[in-house]
SEDOKE-69659 format. One record per residue (C-alpha): residue in one letter; x, y, z. Coordinates in Angstrom, 2 decimals, padded with zeros to 5 digits, always signed. Example, Ala and Ser with C-alpha at 12.3 -4.5 7.8 and 13.67 -1.06 7.14 Angstrom:
<rs>
r residuo A; xx +012.30; yy -004.50; zz +007.80
r residuo S; xx +013.67; yy -001.06; zz +007.14
</rs>
This chain:
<rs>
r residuo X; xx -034.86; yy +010.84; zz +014.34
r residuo X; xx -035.38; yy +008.64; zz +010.97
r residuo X; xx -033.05; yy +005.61; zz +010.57
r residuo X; xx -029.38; yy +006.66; zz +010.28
r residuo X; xx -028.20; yy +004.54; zz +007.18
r residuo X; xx -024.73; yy +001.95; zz +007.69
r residuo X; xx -022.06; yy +001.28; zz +005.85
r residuo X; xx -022.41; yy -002.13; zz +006.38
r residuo X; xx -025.85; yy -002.30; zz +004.52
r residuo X; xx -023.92; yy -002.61; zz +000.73
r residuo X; xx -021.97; yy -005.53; zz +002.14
r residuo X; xx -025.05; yy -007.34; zz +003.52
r residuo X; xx -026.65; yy -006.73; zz +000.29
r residuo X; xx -023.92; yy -008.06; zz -001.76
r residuo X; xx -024.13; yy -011.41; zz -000.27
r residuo X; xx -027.62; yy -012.44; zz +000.18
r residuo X; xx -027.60; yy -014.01; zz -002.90
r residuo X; xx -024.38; yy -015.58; zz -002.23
r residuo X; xx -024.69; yy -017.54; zz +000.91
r residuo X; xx -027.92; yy -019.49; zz +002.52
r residuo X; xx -027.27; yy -017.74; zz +005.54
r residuo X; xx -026.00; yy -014.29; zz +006.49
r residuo X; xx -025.03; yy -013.95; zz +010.72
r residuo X; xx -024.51; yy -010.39; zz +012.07
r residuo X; xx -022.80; yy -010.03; zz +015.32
r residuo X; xx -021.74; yy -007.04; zz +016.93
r residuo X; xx -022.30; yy -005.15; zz +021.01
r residuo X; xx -026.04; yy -004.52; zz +022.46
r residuo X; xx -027.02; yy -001.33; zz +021.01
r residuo X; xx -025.14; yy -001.05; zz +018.14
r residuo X; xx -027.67; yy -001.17; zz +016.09
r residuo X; xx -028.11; yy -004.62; zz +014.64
r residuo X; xx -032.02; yy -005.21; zz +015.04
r residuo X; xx -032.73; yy -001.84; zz +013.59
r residuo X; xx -030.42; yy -001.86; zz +010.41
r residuo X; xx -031.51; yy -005.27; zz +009.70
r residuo X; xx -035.50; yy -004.83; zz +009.66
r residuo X; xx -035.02; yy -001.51; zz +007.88
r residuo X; xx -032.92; yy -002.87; zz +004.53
r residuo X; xx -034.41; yy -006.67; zz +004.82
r residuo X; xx -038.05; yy -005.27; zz +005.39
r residuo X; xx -039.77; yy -008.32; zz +003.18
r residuo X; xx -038.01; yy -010.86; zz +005.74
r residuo X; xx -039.84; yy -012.15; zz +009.13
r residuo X; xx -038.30; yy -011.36; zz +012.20
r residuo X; xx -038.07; yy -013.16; zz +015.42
r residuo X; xx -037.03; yy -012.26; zz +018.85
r residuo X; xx -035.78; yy -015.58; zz +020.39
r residuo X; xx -035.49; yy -013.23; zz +023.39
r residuo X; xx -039.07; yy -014.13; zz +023.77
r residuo X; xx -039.51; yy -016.65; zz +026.00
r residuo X; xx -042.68; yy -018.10; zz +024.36
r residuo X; xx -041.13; yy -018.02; zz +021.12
r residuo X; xx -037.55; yy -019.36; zz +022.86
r residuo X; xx -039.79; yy -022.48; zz +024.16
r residuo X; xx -041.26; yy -023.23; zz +020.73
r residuo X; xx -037.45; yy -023.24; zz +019.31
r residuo X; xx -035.63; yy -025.05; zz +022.45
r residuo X; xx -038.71; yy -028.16; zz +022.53
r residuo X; xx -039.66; yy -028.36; zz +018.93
r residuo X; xx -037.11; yy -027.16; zz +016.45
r residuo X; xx -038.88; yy -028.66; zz +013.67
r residuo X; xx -042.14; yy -027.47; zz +014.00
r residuo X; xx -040.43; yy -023.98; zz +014.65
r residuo X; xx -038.89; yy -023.77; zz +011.25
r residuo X; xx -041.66; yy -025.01; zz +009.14
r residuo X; xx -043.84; yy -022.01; zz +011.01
r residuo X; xx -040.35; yy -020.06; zz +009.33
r residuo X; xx -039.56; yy -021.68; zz +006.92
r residuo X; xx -037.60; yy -018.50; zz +004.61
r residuo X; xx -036.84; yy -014.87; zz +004.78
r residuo X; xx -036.54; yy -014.53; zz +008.53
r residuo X; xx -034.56; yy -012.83; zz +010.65
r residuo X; xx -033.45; yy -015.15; zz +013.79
r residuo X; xx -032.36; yy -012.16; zz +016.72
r residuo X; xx -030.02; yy -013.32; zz +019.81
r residuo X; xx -030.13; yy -016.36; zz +017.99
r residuo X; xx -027.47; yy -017.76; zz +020.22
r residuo X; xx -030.20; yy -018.22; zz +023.34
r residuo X; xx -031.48; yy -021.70; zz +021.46
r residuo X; xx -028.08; yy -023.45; zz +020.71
r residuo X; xx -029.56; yy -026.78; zz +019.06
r residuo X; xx -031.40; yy -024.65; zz +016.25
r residuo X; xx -028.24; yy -024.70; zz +014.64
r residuo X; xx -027.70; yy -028.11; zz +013.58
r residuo X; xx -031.49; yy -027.88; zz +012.55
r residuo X; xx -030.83; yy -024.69; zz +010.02
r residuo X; xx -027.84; yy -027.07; zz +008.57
r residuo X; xx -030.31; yy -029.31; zz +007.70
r residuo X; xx -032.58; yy -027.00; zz +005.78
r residuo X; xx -030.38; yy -025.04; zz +004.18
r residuo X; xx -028.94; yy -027.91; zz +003.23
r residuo X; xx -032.47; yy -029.45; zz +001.41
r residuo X; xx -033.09; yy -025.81; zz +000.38
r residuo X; xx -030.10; yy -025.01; zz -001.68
r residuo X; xx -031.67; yy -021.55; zz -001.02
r residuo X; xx -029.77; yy -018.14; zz -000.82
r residuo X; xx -030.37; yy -015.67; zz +001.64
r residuo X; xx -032.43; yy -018.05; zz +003.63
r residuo X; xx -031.89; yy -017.04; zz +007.14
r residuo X; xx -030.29; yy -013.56; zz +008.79
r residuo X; xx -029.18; yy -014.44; zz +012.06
r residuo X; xx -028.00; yy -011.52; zz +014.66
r residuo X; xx -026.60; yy -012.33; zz +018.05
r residuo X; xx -024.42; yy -009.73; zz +020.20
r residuo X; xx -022.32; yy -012.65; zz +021.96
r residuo X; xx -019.11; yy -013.18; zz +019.55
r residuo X; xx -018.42; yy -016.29; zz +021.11
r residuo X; xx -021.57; yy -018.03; zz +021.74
r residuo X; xx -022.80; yy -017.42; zz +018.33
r residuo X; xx -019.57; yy -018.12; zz +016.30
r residuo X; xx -018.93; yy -021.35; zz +018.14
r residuo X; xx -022.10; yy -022.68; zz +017.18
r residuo X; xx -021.67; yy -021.41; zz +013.39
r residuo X; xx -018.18; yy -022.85; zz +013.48
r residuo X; xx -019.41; yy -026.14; zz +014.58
r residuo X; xx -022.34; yy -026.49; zz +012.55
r residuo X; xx -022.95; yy -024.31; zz +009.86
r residuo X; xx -019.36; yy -023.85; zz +008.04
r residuo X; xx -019.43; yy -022.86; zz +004.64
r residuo X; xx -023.26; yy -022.25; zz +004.66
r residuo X; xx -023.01; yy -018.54; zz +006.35
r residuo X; xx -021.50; yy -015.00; zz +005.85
r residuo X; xx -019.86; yy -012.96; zz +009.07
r residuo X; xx -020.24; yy -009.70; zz +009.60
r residuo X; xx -019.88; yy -007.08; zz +012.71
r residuo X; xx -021.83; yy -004.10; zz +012.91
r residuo X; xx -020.16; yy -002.03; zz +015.47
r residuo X; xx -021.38; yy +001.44; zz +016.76
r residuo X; xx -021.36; yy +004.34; zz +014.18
r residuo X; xx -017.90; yy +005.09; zz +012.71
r residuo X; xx -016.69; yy +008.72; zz +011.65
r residuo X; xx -017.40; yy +008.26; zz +008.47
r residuo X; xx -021.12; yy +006.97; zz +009.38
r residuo X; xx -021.63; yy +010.43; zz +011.56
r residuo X; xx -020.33; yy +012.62; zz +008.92
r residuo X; xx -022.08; yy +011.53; zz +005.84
r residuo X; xx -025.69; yy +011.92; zz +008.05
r residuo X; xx -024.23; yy +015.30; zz +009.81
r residuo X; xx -023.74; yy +014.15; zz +012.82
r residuo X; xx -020.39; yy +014.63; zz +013.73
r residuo X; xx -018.49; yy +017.04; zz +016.37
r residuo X; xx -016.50; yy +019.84; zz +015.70
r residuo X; xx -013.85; yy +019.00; zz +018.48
r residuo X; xx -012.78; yy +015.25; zz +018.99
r residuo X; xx -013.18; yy +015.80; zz +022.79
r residuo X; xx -016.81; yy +016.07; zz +021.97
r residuo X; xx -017.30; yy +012.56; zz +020.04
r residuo X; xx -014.99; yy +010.85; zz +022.21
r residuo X; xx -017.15; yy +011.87; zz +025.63
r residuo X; xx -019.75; yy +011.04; zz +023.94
r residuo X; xx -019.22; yy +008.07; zz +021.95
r residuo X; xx -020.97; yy +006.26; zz +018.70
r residuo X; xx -023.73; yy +004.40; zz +020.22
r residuo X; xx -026.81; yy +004.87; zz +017.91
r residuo X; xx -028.98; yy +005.73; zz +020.61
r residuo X; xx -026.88; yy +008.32; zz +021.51
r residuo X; xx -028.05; yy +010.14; zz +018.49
r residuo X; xx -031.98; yy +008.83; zz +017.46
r residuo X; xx -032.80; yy +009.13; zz +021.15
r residuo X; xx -030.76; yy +012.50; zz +022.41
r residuo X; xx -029.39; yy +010.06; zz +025.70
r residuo X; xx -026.98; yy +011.98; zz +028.41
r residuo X; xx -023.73; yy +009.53; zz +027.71
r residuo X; xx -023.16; yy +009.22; zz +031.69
r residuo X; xx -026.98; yy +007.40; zz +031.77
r residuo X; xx -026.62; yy +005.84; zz +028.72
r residuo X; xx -023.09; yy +004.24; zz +030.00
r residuo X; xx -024.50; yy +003.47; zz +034.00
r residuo X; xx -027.14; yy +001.54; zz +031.97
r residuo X; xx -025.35; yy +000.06; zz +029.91
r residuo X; xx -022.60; yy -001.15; zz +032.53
r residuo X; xx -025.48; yy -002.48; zz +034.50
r residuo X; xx -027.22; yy -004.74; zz +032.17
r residuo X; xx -024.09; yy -005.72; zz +030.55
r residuo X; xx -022.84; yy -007.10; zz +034.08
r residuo X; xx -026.44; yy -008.68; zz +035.20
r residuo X; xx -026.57; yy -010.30; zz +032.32
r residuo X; xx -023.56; yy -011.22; zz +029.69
r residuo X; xx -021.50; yy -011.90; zz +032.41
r residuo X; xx -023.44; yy -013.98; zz +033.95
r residuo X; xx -024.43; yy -016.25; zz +030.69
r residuo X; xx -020.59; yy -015.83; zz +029.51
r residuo X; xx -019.23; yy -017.26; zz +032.60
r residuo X; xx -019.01; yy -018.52; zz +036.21
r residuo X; xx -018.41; yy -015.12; zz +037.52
r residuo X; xx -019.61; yy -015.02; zz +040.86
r residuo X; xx -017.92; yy -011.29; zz +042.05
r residuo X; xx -019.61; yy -008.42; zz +040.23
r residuo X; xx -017.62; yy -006.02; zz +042.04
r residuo X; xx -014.25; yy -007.03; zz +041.54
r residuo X; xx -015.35; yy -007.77; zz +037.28
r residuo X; xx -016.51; yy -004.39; zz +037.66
r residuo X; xx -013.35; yy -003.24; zz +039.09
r residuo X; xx -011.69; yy -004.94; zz +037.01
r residuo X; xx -013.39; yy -003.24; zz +033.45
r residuo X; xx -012.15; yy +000.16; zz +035.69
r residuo X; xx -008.72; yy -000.64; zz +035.61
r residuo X; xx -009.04; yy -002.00; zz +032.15
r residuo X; xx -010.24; yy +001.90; zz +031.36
r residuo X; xx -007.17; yy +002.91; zz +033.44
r residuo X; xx -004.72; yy +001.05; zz +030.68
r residuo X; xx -006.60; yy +002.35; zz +027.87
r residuo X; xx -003.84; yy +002.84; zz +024.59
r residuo X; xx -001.47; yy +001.01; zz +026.81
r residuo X; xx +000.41; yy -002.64; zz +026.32
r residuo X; xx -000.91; yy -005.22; zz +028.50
r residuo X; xx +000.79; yy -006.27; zz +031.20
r residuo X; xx -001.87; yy -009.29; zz +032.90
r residuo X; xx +000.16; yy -009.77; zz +036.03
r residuo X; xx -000.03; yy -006.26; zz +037.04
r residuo X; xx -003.56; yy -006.01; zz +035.77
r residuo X; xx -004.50; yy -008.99; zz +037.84
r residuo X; xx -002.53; yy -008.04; zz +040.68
r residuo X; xx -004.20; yy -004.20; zz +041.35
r residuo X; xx -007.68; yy -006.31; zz +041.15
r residuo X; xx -006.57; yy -008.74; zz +043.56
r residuo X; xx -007.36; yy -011.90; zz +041.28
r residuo X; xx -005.55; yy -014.65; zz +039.55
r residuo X; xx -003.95; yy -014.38; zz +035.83
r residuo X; xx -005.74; yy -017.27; zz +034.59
r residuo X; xx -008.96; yy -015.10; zz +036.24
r residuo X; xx -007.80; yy -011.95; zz +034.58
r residuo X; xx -007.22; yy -013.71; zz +031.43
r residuo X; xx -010.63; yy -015.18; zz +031.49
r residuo X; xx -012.30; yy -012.11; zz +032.55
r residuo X; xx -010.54; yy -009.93; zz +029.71
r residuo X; xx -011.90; yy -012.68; zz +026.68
r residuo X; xx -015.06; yy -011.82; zz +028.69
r residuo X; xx -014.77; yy -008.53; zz +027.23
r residuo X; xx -013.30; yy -009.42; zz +024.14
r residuo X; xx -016.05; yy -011.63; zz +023.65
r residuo X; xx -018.93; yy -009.11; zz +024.07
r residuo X; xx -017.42; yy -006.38; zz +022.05
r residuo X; xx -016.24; yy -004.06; zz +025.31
r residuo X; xx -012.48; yy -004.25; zz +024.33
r residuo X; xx -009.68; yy -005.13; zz +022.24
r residuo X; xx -006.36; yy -005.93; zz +021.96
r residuo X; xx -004.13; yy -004.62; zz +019.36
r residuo X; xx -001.45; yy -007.04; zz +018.36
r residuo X; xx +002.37; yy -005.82; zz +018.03
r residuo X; xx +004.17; yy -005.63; zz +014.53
r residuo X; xx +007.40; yy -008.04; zz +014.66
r residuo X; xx +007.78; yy -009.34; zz +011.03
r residuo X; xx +011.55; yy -009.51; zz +009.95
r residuo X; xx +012.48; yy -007.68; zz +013.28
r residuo X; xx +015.02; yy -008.35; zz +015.88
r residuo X; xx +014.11; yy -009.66; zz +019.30
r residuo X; xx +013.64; yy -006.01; zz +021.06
r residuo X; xx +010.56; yy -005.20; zz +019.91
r residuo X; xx +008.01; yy -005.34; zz +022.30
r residuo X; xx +005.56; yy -008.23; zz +022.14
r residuo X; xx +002.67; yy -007.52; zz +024.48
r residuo X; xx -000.63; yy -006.64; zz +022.41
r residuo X; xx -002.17; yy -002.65; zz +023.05
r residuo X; xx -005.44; yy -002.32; zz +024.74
r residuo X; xx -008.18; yy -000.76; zz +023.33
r residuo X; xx -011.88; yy +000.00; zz +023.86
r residuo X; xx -014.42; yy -000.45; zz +021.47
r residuo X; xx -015.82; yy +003.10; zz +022.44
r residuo X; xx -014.27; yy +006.01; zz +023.87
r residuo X; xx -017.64; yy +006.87; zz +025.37
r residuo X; xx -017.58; yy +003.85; zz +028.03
r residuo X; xx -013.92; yy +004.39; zz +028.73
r residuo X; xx -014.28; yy +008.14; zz +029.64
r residuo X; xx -017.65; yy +007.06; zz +031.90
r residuo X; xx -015.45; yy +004.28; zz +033.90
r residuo X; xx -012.76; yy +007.35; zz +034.09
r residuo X; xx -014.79; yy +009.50; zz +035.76
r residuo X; xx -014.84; yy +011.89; zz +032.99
r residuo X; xx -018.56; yy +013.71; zz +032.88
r residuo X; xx -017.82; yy +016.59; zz +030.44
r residuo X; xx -016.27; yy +016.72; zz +027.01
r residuo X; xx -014.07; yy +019.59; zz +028.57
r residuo X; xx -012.48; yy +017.28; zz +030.76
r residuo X; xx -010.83; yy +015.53; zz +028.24
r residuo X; xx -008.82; yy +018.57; zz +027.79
r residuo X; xx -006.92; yy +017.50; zz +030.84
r residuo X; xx -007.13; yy +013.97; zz +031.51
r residuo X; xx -003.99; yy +012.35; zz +032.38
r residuo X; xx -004.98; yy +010.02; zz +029.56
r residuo X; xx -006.07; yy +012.43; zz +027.03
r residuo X; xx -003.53; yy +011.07; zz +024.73
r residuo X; xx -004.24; yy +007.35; zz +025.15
r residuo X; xx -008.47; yy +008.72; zz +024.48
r residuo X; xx -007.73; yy +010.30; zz +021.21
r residuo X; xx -005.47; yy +007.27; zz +020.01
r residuo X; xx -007.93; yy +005.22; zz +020.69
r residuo X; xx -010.89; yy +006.54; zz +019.00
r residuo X; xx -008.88; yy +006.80; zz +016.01
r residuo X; xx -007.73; yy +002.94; zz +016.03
r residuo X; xx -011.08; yy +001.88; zz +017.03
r residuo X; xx -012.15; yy +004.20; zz +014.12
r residuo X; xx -010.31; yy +001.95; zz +011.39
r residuo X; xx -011.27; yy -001.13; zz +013.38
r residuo X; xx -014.99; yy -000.37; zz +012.91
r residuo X; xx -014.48; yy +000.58; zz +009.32
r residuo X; xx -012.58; yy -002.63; zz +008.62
r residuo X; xx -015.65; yy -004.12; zz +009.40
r residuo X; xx -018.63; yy -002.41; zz +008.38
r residuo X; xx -016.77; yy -001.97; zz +005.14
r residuo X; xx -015.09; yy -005.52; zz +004.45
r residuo X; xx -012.06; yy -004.37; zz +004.18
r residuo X; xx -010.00; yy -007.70; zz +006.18
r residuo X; xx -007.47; yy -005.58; zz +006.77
r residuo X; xx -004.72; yy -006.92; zz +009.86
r residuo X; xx -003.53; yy -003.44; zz +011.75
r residuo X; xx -000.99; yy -003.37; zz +014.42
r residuo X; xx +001.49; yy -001.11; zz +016.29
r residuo X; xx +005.27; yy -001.64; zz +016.46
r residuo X; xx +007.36; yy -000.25; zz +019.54
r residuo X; xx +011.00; yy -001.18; zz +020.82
r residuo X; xx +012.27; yy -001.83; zz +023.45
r residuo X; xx +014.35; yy +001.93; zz +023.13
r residuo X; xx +010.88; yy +003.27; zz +023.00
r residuo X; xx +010.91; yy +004.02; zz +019.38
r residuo X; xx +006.90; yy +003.10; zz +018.47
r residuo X; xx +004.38; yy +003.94; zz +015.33
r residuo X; xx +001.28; yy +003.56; zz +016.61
r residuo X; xx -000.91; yy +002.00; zz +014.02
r residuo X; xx +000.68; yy -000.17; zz +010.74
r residuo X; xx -001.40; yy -002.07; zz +008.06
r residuo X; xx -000.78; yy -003.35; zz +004.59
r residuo X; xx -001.07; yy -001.63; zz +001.68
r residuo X; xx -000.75; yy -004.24; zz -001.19
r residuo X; xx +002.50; yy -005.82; zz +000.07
r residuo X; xx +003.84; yy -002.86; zz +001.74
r residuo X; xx +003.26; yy -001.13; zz +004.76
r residuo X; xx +001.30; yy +002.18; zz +005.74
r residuo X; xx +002.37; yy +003.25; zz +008.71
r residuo X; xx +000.30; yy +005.73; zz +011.18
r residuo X; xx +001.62; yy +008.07; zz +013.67
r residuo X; xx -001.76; yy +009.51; zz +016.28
r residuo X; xx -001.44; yy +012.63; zz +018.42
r residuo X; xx -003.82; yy +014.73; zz +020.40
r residuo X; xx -002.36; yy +017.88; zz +019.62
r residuo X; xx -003.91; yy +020.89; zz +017.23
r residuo X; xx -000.83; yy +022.06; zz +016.08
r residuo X; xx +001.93; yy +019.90; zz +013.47
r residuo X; xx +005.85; yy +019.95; zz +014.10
r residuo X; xx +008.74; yy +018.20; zz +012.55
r residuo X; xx +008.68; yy +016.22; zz +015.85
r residuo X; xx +006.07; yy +014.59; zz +015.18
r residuo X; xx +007.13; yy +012.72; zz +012.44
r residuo X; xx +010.00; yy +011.13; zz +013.85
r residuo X; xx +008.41; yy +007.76; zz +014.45
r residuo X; xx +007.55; yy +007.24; zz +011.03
r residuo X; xx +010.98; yy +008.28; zz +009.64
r residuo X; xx +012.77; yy +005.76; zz +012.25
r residuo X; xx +010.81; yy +003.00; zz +011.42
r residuo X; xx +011.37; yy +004.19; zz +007.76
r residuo X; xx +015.09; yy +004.02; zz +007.68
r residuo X; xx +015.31; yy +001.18; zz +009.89
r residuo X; xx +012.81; yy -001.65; zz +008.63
r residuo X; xx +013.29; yy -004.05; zz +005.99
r residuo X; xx +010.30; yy -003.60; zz +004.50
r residuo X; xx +008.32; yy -001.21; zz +002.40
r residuo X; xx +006.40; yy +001.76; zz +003.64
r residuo X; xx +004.48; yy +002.86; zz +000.79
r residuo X; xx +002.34; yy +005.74; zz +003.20
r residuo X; xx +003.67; yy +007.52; zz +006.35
r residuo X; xx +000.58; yy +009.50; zz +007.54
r residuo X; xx +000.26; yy +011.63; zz +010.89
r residuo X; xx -003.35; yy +011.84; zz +012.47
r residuo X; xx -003.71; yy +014.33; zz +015.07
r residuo X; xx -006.37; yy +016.35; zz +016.99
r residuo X; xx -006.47; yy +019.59; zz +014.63
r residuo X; xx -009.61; yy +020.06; zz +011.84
r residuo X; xx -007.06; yy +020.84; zz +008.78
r residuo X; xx -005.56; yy +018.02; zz +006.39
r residuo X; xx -002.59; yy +018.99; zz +004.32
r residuo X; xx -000.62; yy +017.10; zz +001.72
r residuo X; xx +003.04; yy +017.44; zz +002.33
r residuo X; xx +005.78; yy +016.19; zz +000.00
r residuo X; xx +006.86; yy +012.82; zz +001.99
r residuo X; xx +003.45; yy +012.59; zz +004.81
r residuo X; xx +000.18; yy +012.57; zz +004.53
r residuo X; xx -001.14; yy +014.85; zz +007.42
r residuo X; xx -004.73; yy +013.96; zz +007.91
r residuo X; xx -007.37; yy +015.98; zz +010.37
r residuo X; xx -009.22; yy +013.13; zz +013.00
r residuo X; xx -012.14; yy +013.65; zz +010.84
r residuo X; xx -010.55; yy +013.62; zz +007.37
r residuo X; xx -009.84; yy +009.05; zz +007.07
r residuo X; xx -011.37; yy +008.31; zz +004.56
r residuo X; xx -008.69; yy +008.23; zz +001.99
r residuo X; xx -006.13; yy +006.07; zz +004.80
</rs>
């Protein structure tokens, strides 16, 4: 399959001549390497997962860079931390834009060493797997939600036809043998890997870290480790609550979410798209490939957007808010094909009752039809674009 063109590409392009240094982070296999040789294809690039070339870089940083001197692309740049400081320093005699690309698919690794020595001097971005948007525009895209959320956005999904239950056992494994074990002093693979399983389990759900540490049989301050572990390396987030100008019910605890549907339906035990149709969690799957969905578009699109959910303690709950200008747009998400009055009741609660004000009330659910109705937008899973 050719290359599958990103969304992320126009930002990147934007800001070459705007910054010496341009850093991409993002998961393994979400495509990084391969965007960035295809739209930089005058620039250099180097693997610094070589270990000849990772030798050259770790013993003689300056004789590296005058070998690459400008127009290269540094990959898993984080593997030779005191090349850092050195790129400071010739950037800095430079005064040249678009110097350097660095890629790197450990978040914190690779932003701690940017944050500490080259602030001001480089652009962040986050290529994550393909968003809808992404598999529409290159016909990609599922008829049935079921379908993409089995299967998941991974590009080599797509360009290289991979069964999602391989691709995922794969992945899980050299995830585990290796970012784990470079993130962190984790010395039990099979209780992490338990507990990324019950991490699936909680999928769309608040986090609670006693329980979650107590069903693996760990400590918090383990669990808490373990889960920035996976925050770190792009395998989850959490979504924080809403609480501005509210009272003291509201819940507090952030939502967790995976980055990709695909993985969370593998660690479920789901093998088929049809057994989405009924999962326990079925629900909790569609939600959150449609707030992962504005995650990765927040990002590949620049958007630096905040999004949150707001629940109370009476149960009352809108499941994704963001700004829109200074007032809110609120999201209801539901799994189901067909649209009742019911299903609006969130958004008219939280209406009536907050302070603020919501500019958009919009219902996302599982069906392929968008409508515009007098007081809601009512928008198919496939049909975000204009959210």
């Amino acid at each position: 399959m050719d290359y599958i063109p990103r969304q992320l590409e126009t930002v990147l392009k934007s800001q070459l001549d705007k910054y010496p240094i341009l850093a991409v982070t993002g998961p393994r296999q979400s495509g990084k390497t391969t965007m960035l040789r295809h739209i930089f294809p005058d620039y250099a690039y180097v693997s610094l997962e070589n270990e000849n070339i990772r030798d050259f870089a770790e013993n003689d940083a300056v004789g590296f860079l005058k070998k690459y001197p400008s127009k290269v692309i540094f990959d898993e740049v984080q593997r030779v931390p005191n090349l850092f400081s050195y790129l400071q320093t010739t950037v800095d005699e430079s005064g040249m834009m678009g110097q350097f690309i660095l890629s790197g698919s450990q978040n914190f690794h690779l932003l701690s060493r940017i944050t500490q020595s080259l602030a001001g001097r480089v652009a962040l971005f986050r290529l994550l797997p393909f968003d809808i948007a992404e598999l529409s525009q290159n016909k990609l895209l599922s008829q049935r939600w079921t379908t993409l959320a089995y299967q998941g956005c991974y590009p080599a999904l797509y360009s290289r036809q991979i069964d999602p239950p391989v691709f995922y056992h794969n992945y899980i494994e050299t995830y585990l043998n290796r970012d784990v074990a470079e993130l962190s002093n984790v010395r039990d693979m099979r209780a992490f890997r338990q507990f990324l399983s019950l991490c699936a389990g909680r999928i769309g759900q608040m986090l609670n870290l006693a329980n979650l540490a107590k069903d693996c049989d760990i400590s918090q301050p383990t669990a808490k480790a373990w889960l920035s572990i996976l925050e770190s390396s792009y395998i989850l987030f959490l979504l924080p609550p809403y609480h501005k100008n509210y009272n003291k019910r509201i819940i507090k605890s952030p939502k967790l979410f995976f980055y990709e549907t695909g993985l969370a339906c593998f660690l479920l035990g789901i093998r088929k798209p049809e057994d989405l149709d009924l999962a326990d969690l079925s629900g909790n799957i569609f939600e959150n490939l449609i707030v992962a969905d504005f995650i990765k578009r927040n990002h590949h699109q620049y958007q630096f957007r905040d999004y949150w959910f707001w629940r109370d303690s009476n149960g009352n709950e809108v499941d994704l808010l963001t700004r829109d200008g200074l007032d809110l747009k609120i999201m209801e998400i539901k799994s189901t094909q067909t649209i009742n009055t019911r299903l609006f009741g969130g958004l008219d609660y939280f209406a009536s009752t907050s302070k603020e004000v919501v500019s958009t009330k919009v219902l996302i659910y599982g069906g392929n039809e968008s409508e515009a109705r007098s007081n809601y937008k009512v928008r198919a899973w496939k049909d975000l674009q204009d959210i």
